[in-house]
N, C-alpha and C positions, 0 to 999 in steps of 0.2 A: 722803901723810899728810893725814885728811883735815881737821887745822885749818891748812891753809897755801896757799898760791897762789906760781905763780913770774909774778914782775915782771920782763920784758924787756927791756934798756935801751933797745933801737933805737925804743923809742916818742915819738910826736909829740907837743907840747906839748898837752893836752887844754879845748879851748872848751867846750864844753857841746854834748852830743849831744844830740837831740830827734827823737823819729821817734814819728807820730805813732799811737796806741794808746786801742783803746778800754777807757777804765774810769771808773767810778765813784767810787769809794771816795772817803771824806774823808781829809786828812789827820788833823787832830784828832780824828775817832773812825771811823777806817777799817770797822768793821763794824756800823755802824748811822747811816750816811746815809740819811734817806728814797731820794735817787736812787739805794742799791744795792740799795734791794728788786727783788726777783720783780714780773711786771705782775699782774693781777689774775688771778685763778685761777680757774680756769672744770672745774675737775674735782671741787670737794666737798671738798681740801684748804687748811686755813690757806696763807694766801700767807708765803713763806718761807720752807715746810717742805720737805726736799727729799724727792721721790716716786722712789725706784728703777725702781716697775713700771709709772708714769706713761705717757702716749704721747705728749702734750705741755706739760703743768704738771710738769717734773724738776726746776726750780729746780737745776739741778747746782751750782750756787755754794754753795747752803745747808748741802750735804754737809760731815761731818765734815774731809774729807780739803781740800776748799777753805776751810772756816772758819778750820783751823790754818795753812794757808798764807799768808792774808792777815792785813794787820796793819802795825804797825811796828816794824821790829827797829834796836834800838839797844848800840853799843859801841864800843872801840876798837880799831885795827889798829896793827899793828906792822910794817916793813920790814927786813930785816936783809941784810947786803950779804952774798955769799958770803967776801968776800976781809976784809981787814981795812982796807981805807978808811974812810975817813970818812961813807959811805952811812947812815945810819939815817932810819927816818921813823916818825912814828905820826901817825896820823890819829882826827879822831873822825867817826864813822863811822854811816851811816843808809840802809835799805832799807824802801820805803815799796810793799809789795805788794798789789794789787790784782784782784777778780776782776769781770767781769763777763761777761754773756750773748753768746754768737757772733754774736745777732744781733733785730733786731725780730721779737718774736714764738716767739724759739727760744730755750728755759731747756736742752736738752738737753746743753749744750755750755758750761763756763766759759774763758773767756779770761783767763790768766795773765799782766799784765804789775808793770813797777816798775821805781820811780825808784830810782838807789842817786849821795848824792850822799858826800862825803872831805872835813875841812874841817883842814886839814894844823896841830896843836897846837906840833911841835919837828921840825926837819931839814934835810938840806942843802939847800942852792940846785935839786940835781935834785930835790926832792920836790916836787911841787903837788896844788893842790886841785883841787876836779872834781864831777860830775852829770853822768850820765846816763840815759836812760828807756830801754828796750827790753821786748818781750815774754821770757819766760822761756817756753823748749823744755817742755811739761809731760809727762812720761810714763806718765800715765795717761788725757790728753786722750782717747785715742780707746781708753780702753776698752771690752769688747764686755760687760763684766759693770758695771754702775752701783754693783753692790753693794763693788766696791772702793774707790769714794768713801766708802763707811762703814765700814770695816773696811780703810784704810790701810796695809801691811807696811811702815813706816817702817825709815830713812830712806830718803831720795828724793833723787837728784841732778834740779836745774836748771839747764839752764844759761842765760845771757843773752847773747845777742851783741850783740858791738860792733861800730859804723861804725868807718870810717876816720875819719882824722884827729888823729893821736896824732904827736908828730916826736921825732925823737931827744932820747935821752938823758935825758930826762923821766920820772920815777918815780912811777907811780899805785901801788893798790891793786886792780892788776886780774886777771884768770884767767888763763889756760893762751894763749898766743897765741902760734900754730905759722901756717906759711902757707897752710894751708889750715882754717885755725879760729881765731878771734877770739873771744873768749867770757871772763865770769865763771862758772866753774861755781861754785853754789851747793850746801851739803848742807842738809838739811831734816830736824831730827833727829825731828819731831814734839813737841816738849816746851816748844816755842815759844824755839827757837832755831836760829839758820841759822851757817853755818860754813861757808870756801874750802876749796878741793879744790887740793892742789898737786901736778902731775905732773912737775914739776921742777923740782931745787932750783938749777941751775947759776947762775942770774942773780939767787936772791935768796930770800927765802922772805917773807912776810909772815904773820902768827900773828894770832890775836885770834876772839871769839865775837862775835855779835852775838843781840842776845835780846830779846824782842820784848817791848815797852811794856804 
């Protein structure tokens, strides 16, 4: 379903993950920090415009499909236990995404990462609060057509992986986490709101939108 995410219980108590990502963006006005512009533009287009047919002024960050993505999405989450214990949580809740260039000198290519931090309002003793940063998986990153950046088939799953370090029993608000994948999967509905992906419900369901500032 995709406004929900399953919450594991066998998870580790969560510090704050930090892995280190390149971006720009402000918090306070995420798309219009002087340091997330484009470098100087040396092909005859406005800097910050983004060029499909370019060969190296693409500015790909500028593209429709990267503008909508980045930003801050804000709301509340909800936890609900499968069973009927006393398990409930809600969090308020924040994803602070940002884009910037693959690399000096290379617009061809934007880097999707974000902060997503829980700051627990009502719930049991297992609910906590939490931040983390990770890059978000993009599926369009290596597209062979640019012009998909501007003409988007929304929506778009992302997902974010997680490090280790999470200990039992411990209830976040996080994604799908099988042993061979750790991740929040994000949906990206286009309309400037993001929403969990839950592929199962046996350990819990967490509900809620998150809709960007």
């Amino acid at each position: 379903m995709n406004t929900r995410t399953t919450v594991l219980p066998y998870l580790t108590l969560f510090a704050a993950i930090s892995l280190t990502a390149c971006s720009s963006d402000s918090n306070n006005d995420p798309l219009n920090d002087p340091a997330d512009l484009p470098p100087v533009n040396t092909e005859g287009q406005p800097i910050g415009v983004f060029n499909p047919d370019a060969a190296t002024d693409v500015f790909a960050c500028e593209a429709r499909y990267y503008t909508e993505l980045r930003g801050l999405y804000l709301g509340e989450l909800t936890y609900t236990s499968p069973t009927d214990s006393a398990d409930t949580c809600v969090w308020d809740a924040s994803l602070q995404v940002r884009g910037a260039d693959a690399g000096e000198g290379s617009t061809s290519v934007c880097n999707i990462t974000a902060t997503y931090s829980y700051t627990l309002l009502s719930g049991s003793d297992a609910c906590v609060d939490g931040s983390l940063d990770s890059a978000l998986d993009d599926p369009l990153a290596a597209s062979t057509n640019r012009l998909d950046w501007e003409n988007p088939s929304w929506p778009y799953d992302l997902p974010m992986l997680l490090e280790a370090g999470l200990a039992d029993n411990a209830i976040i608000p996080a994604g799908t986490i099988a042993a061979d994948a750790r991740e929040v999967l994000w949906t990206f509905d286009g309309f400037d709101a993001v929403f969990l992906i839950d592929n199962n419900d046996a350990d819990g369901t967490v509900t809620g939108t998150l809709v960007k500032r």
